[in-house]
N, C-alpha and C positions, 0 to 999 in steps of 0.2 A: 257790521256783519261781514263786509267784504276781508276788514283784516282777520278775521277768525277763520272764515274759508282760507283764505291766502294761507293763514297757519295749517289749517285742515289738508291743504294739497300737497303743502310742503312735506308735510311729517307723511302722507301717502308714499308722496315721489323716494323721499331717502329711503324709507320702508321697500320699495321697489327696487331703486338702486344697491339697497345693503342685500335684498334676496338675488339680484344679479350677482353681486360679489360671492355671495355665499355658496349660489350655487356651481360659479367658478372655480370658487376651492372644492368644492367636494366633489366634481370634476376629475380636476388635479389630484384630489387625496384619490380618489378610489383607480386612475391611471397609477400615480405610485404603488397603489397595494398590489392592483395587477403583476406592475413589474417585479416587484418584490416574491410574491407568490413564484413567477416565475424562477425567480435567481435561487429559490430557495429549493424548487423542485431540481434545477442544477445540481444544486450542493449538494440535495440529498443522494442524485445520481453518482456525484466526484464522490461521495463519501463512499457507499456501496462498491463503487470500481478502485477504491484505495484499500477497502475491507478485503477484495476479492484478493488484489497483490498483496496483502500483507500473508492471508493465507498460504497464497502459492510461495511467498518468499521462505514463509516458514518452512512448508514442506518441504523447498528446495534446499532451505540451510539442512534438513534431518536428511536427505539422499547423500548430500556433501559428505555429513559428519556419517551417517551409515558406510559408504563407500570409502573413506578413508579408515574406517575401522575394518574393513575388507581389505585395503591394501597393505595395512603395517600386519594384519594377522596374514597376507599370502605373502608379505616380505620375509616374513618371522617364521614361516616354512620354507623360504629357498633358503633361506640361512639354515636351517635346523639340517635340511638336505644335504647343502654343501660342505657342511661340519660332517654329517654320516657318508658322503661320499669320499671325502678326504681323508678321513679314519679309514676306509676300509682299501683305497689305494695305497695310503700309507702301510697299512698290516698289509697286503698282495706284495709289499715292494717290499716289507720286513723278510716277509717269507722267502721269498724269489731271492734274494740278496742270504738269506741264511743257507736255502738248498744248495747256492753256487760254490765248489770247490775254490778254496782260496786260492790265488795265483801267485 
């Protein structure tokens, strides 16, 4: 009987020893899930604050592209200007040069 106890304490102790291990790992797993949970609330943060700048980038690319279509259309008026100022100096200097008695 003593060697069947002997077996009986054995197979206790490992049964002990393997729930010691066991409970070590799951320990360890639920510390990694933790961390992970956290890294992920992270990312969801980075992502959100990557979402925000893509927005604002956009908007800023359409202000660029707006405001450049404002400056070739107020370029495309001083020209149009200086074409009608120029025609009408030139006729002033036609006329003024035709009223002058030839010398």
């Amino acid at each position: 009987m003593d060697g069947r106890r002997s077996d009986v304490l054995g197979i206790i102790n490992r049964l002990f020893h393997d729930f010691d291990r066991l409970n070590g790992a799951l320990r360890t797993a639920e510390t990694e899930c933790q961390r992970l949970q956290a890294m992920r609330r992270e990312l969801q943060g980075i992502s959100t604050f990557a979402d925000s700048l893509n927005r604002e980038y956009q908007q800023l690319r359409n202000e660029v592209s707006r405001r450049q279509g404002d400056k070739a259309k107020s370029q495309k008026e001083r020209e149009e200007m200086a074409e009608w100022f120029s025609a009408l100096m030139n006729e002033a200097a036609r006329r003024l040069r035709a009223g002058q008695p030839a010398a």
